[in-house]
C-alpha positions in Angstrom: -67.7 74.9 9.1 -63.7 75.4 8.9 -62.9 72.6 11.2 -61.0 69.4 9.6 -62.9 66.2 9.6 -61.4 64.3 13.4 -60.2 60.9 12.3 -62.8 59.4 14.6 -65.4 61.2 12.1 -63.6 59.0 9.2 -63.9 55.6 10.7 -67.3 55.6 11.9 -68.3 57.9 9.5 -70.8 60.3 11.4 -70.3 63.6 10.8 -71.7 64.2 14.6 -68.0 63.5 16.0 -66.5 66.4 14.4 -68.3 68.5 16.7 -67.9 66.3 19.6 -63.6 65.8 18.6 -63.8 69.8 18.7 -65.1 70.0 22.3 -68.4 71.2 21.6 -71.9 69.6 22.9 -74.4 67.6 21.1 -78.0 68.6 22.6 -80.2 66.1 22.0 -84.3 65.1 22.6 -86.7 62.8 22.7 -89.5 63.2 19.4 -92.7 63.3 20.7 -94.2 62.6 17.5 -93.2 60.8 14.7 -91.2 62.5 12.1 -92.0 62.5 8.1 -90.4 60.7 5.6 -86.5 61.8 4.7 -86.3 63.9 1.1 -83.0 62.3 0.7 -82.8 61.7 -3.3 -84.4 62.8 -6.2 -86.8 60.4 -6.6 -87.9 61.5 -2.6 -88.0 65.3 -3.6 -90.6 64.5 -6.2 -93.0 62.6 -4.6 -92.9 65.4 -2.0 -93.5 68.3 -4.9 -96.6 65.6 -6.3 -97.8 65.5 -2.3 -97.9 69.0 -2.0 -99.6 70.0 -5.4 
């Protein structure tokens, strides 16, 4: 993406309000199941490689 973090963005930290300070829309909807666990650090990505051996 080429556009500059807003300054929004930097004080609340969600990377979401970029998009939203660049007049775009957010389309959003309700989960109608539950989602899995996040992979968000190493330690995630391998008990997900061990879950899927």
């Amino acid at each position: 993406m080429s556009w500059q973090p807003s300054p929004l963005e930097h004080i609340e930290m969600l990377e979401q309000l970029r998009v939203l300070w660049y007049g775009e829309k957010i389309h959003v909807a309700v989960a109608k199941a539950v989602p899995g666990t996040g992979v968000d650090t190493a330690d995630d990505l391998e008990r997900v490689r061990a879950e899927m051996r």
